[in-house]
C-alpha positions as CSV (number, residue, x, y, z in Angstrom):
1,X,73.4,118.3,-143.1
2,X,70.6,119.1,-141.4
3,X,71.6,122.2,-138.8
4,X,73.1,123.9,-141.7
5,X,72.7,127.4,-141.7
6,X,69.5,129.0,-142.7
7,X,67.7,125.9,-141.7
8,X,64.9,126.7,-139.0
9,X,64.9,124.3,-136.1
10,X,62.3,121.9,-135.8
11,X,61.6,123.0,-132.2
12,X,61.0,126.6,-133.1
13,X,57.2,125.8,-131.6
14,X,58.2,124.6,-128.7
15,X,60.6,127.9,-128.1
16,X,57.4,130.1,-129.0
17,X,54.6,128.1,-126.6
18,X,57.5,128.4,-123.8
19,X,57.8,132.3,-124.3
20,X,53.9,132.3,-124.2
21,X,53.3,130.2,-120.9
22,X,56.5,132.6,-119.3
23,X,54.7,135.7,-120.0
24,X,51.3,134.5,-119.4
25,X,52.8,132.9,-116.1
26,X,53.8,136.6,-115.0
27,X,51.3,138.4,-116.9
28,X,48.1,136.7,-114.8
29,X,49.0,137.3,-111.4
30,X,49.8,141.4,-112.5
31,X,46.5,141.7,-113.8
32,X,44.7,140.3,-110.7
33,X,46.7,142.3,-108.4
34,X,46.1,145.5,-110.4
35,X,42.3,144.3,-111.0
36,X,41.7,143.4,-107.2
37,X,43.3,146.8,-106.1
38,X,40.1,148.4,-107.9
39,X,37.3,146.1,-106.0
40,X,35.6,146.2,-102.5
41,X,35.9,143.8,-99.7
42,X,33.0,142.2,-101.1
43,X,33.5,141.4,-104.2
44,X,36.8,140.2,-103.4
45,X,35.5,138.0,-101.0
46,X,32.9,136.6,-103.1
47,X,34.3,135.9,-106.4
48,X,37.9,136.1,-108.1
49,X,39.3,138.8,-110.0
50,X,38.5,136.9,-113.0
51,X,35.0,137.4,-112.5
52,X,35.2,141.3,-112.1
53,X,33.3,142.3,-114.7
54,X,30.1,140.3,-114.1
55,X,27.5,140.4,-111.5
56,X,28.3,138.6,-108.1
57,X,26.1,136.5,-106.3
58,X,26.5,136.7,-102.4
59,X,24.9,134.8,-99.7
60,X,24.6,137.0,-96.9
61,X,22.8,136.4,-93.4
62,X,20.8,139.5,-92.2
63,X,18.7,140.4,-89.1
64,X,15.9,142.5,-89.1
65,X,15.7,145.6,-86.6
66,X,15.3,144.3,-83.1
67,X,11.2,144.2,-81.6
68,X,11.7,147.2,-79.7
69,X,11.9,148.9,-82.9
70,X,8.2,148.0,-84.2
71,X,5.3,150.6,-85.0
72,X,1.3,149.9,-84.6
73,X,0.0,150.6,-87.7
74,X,-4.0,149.6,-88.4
75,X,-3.8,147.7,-85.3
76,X,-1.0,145.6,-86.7
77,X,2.5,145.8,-85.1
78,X,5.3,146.1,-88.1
79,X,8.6,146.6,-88.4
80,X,10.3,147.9,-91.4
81,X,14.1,148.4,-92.7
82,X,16.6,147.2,-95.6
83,X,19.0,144.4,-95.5
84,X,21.5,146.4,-97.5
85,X,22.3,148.6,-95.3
86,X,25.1,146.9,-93.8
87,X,26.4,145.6,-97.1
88,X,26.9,146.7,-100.8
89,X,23.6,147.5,-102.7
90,X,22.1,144.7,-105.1
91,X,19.2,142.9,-106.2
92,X,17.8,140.2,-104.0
93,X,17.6,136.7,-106.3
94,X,15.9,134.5,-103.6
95,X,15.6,134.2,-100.1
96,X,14.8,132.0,-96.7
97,X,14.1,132.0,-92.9
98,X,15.8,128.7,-92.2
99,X,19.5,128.0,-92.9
100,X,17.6,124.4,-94.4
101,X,15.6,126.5,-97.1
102,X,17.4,129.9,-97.9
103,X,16.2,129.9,-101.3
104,X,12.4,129.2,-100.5
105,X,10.7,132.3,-101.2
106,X,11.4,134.9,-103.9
107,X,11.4,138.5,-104.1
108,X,8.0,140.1,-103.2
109,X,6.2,136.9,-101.2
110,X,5.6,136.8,-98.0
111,X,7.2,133.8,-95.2
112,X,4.4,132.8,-92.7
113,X,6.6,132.1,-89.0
114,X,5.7,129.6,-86.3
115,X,4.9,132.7,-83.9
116,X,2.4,134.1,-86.2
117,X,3.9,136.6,-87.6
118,X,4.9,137.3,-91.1
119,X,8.0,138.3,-93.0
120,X,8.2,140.3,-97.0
121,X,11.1,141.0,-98.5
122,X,11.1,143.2,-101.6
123,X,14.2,142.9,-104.5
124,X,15.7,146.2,-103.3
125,X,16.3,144.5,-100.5
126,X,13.5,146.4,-97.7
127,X,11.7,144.6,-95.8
128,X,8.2,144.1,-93.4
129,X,7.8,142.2,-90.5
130,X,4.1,142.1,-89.6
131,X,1.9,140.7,-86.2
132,X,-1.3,140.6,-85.3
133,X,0.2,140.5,-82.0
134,X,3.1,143.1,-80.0
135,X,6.2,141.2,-80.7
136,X,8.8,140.1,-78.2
137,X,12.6,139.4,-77.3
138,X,15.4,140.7,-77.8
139,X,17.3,140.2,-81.8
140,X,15.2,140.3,-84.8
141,X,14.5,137.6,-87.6
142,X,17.1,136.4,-89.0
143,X,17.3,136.1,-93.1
144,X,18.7,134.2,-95.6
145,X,19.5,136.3,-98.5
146,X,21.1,135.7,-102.0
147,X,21.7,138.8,-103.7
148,X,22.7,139.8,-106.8
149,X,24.8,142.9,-107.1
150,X,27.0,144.7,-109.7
151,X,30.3,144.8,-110.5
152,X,32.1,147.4,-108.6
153,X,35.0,149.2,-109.2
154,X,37.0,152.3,-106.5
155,X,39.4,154.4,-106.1
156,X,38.9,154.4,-102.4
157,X,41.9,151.7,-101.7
158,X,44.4,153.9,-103.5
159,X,42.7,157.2,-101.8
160,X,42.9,155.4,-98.4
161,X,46.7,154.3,-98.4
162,X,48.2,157.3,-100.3
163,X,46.4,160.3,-99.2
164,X,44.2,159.4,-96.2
165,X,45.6,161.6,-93.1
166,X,44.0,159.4,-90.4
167,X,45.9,156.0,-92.0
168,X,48.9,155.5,-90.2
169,X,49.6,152.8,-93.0
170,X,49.7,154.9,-95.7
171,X,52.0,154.2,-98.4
172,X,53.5,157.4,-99.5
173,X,56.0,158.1,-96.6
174,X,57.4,154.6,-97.1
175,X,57.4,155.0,-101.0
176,X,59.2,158.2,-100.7
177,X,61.8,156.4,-98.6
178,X,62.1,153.9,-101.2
179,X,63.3,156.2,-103.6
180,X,65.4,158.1,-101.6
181,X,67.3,154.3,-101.2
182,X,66.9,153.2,-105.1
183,X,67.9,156.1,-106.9
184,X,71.1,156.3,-105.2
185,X,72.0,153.2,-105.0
186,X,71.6,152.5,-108.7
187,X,73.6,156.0,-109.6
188,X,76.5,155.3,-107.5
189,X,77.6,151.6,-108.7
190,X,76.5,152.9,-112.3
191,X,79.0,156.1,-111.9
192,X,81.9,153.8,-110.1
193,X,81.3,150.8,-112.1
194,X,82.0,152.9,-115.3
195,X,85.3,153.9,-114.5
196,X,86.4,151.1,-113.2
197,X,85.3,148.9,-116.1
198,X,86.8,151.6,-118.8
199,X,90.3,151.2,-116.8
200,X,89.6,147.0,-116.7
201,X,89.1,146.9,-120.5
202,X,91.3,150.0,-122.2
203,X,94.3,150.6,-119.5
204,X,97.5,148.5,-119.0
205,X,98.5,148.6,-115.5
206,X,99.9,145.4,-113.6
207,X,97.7,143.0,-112.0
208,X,94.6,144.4,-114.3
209,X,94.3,140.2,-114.9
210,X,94.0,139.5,-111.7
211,X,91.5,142.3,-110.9
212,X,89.6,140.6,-113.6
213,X,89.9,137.5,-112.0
214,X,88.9,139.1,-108.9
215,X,85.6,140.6,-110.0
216,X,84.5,137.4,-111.2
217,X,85.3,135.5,-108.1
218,X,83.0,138.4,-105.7
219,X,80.0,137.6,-108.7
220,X,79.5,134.3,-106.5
221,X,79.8,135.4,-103.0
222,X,76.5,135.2,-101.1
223,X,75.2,138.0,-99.9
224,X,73.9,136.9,-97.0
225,X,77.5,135.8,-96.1
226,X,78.6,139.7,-96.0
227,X,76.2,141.1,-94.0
228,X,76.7,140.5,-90.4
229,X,80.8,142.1,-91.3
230,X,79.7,144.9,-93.3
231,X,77.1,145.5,-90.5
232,X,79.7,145.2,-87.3
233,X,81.7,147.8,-90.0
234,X,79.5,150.1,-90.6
235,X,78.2,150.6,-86.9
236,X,81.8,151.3,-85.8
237,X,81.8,154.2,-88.4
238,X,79.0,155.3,-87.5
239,X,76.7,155.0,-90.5
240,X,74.7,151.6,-89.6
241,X,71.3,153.0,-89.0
242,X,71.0,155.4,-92.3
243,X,70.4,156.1,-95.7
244,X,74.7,156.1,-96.4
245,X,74.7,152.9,-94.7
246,X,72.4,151.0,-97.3
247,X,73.6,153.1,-100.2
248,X,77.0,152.0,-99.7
249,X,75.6,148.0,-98.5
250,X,74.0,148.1,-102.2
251,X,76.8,150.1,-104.2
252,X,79.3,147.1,-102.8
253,X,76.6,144.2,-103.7
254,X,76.1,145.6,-107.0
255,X,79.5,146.4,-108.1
256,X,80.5,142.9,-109.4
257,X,77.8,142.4,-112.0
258,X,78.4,146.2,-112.8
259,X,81.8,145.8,-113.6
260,X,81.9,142.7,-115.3
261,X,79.0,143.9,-117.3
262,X,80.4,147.0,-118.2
263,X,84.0,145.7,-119.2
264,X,82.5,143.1,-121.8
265,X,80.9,145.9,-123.1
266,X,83.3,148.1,-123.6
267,X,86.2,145.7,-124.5
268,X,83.6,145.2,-127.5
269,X,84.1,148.8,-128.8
270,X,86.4,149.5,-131.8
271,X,89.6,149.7,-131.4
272,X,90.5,152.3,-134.0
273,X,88.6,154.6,-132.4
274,X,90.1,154.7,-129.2
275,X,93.2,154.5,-130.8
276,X,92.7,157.9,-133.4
277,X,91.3,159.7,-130.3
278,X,94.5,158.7,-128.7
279,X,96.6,160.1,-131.8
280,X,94.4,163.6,-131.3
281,X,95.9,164.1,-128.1
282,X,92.4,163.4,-125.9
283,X,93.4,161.8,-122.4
284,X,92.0,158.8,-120.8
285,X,89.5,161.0,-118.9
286,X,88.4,162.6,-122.2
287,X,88.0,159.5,-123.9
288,X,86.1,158.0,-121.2
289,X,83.3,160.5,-120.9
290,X,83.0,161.9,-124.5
291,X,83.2,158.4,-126.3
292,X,83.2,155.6,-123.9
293,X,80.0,156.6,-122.1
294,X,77.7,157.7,-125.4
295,X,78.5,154.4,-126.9
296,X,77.6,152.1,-123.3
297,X,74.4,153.5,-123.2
298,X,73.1,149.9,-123.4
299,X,74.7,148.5,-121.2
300,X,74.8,151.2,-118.8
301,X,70.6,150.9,-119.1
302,X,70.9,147.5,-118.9
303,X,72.8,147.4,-115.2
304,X,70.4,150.2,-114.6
305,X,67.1,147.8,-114.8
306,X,69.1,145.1,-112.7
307,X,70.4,147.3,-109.9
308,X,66.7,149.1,-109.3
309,X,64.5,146.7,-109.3
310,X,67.1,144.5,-107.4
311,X,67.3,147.5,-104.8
312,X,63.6,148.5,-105.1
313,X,62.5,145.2,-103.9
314,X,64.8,144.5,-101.4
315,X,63.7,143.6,-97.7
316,X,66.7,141.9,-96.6
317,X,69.3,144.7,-97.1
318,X,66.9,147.6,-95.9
319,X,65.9,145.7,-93.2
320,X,69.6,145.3,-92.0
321,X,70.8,148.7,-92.9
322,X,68.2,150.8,-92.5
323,X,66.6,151.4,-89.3
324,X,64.3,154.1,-88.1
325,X,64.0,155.5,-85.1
326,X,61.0,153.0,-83.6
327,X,63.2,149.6,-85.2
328,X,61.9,149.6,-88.3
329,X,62.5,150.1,-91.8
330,X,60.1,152.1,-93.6
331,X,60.8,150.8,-97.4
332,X,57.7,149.4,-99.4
333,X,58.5,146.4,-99.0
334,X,58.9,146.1,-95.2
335,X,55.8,148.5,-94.8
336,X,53.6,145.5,-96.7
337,X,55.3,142.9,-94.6
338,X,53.8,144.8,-91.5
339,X,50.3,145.1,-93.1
340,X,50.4,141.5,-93.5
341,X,49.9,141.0,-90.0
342,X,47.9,143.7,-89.1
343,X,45.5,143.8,-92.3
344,X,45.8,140.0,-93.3
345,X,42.1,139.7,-94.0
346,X,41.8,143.1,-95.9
347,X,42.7,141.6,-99.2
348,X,41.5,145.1,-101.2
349,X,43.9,147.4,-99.0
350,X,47.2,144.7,-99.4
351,X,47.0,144.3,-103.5
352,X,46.7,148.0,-103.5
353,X,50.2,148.4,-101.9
354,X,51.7,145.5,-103.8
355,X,50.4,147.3,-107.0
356,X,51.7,150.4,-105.6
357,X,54.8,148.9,-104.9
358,X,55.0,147.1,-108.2
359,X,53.9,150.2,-110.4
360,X,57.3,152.0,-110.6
361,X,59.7,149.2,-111.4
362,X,57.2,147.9,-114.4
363,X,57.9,151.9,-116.2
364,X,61.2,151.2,-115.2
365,X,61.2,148.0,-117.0
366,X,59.0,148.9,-119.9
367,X,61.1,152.1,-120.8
368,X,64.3,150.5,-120.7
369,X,64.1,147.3,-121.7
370,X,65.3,148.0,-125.6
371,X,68.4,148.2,-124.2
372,X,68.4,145.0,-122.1
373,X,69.1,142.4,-124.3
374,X,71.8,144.4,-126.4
375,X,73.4,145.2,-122.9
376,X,73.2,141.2,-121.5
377,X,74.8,140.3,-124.9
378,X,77.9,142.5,-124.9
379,X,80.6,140.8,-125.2
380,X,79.4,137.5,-126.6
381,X,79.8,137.8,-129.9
382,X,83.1,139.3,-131.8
């Protein structure tokens, strides 16, 4: 009798090192989102997020100022300037004047050029052109530099898309929009779902079996096979292009799970105690909000993670539903969509939104998830 109980499974590892790689599997790509939404352009673009804590090495290609910009000194003709000021400020490592040999001369000597002149480049990054002669044409040297510089942390990225007046990208018009969809449409289900599920599990009425029957059936409907209808139904009434029109598009997509949750919850209550409030003369209605409700906290929390992030990360609904006055939606998640295309190389400014975006549903998540597991489970067990 080897599975007898008390006995611990000989594949309790394995269930442990698969927990591990699930949270490290979500864990990861959170931290380098919230990690890259603190870094420059730069540093983005020259090392991973990984590597945010050390010095970066970048190989940059710099011109000097332009001929026309050169000063007689002593009778020699010199031009002088920085190679940082176009980029972030570091330390120069090494550096060339031929794409063959950028790592030819170090900080401090001085490159000899085929025209006679003469190039020095200093580890703060300034440098000195020198000729005996006037110098000519029209674009300056061109160097090879590998610098060296710090890591680098901002708050610019949040700054710019939250509070920057001049950023028609900004995120907090389309985050307040988001709300005003989520929080609705996770109260309304919750508040229906309730009732209905109390009257499911505690009231005999005819056909309450094959309401039952009928709940689990809609769990397995597609939702993609509802929209165009509920779309054609809500234009004729008028509410296809608001905030009622997704509130009510998300109340009807996440009644099913409500229900059924709630109903296995509550059948689970004891017995007696409906019963004796029953015998106290307390109505249905009484019953329902004074006992009923206290004691499906759990699983009233637990629909409550389901239905906000599922409506807080929506696209598809909100972009059916919800339609502003230029075509678009303004929810989060469309706004990043549209930044992908118009800011696809400005990898600093799009994991700052998708942080934004993601901040809300993880305090969601983290405060209420005590009650999601005991809300999942009711039901299962007698």
């Amino acid at each position: 009798m080897d599975n007898i109980a008390g006995t611990k499974s000989g594949l309790t590892w394995a269930v442990h090192l698969s927990v591990i790689f699930l949270v490290l599997l979500w864990l990861f790509p959170t931290i380098g989102l919230f990690v890259s939404s603190f870094r420059t352009a730069d540093q983005i673009s020259a090392t991973g997020w990984w590597k945010a804590l050390f010095p970066t090495e970048q190989n940059l290609v710099v011109r000097a100022a332009e001929p026309s910009a050169q000063v007689l000194r002593d009778g020699v003709y010199m031009i002088e300037g920085n190679v940082f000021e176009d980029f972030s400020v570091g330390v120069i490592a090494h550096w060339g004047v031929s794409s063959r040999e950028i790592s030819a001369y170090q900080p401090g000597e001085t490159a000899e050029l085929r025209d006679g002149s003469s190039v020095t480049l200093e580890a703060d990054g300034s440098y000195r052109v020198e000729s005996a002669e006037e110098m000519s044409g029209s674009r300056g040297q061109r160097i090879f530099v590998t610098a060296t510089t710090p890591p680098e942390f901002t708050l610019g990225n949040y700054e710019f898309m939250l509070f920057d007046p001049q950023n028609s990208e900004g995120m907090t018009k389309a985050f307040f929009s988001t709300l005003t969809v989520t929080i609705p449409a996770t109260i309304i289900p919750i508040l229906i779902a309730a009732f209905a599920a109390y009257a499911l599990a505690w009231m005999e009425f005819p056909g309450r079996a094959l309401l039952i029957a009928c709940v689990v059936g809609l769990l397995v409907v597609p939702l993609q096979l509802a929209l165009i209808p509920l779309l054609k139904f809500h234009n004729a009434i008028g509410i296809g292009k608001g905030y009622l029109g997704v509130w009510l598009a998300h109340t009807g997509f996440g009644l099913p799970l409500a229900i059924y949750l709630l109903r296995n919850y509550m059948v689970g209550l004891p017995r007696d105690i409906i019963e004796n409030a029953k015998v106290d003369g307390a109505t249905d209605f009484q019953i329902f909000v004074k006992i009923i409700l206290p004691l499906s906290f759990p699983a009233l929390a637990s629909f409550a993670i389901f239905q906000f992030l599922w409506t807080w990360n929506d696209l598809l609904v909100a972009m059916v539903f919800l339609i502003d006055s230029s075509g678009r939606t303004t929810v989060m998640t469309r706004q990043i969509v549209e930044m992908l295309g118009t800011r696809g190389g400005d990898w600093e400014i799009l994991a700052t939104a998708a942080f934004i975006s993601m901040a809300v549903p993880i305090v969601v998540f983290f405060a209420l998830q005590r009650y999601l597991v005991r809300g999942l489970l009711a039901g299962s067990v007698k």
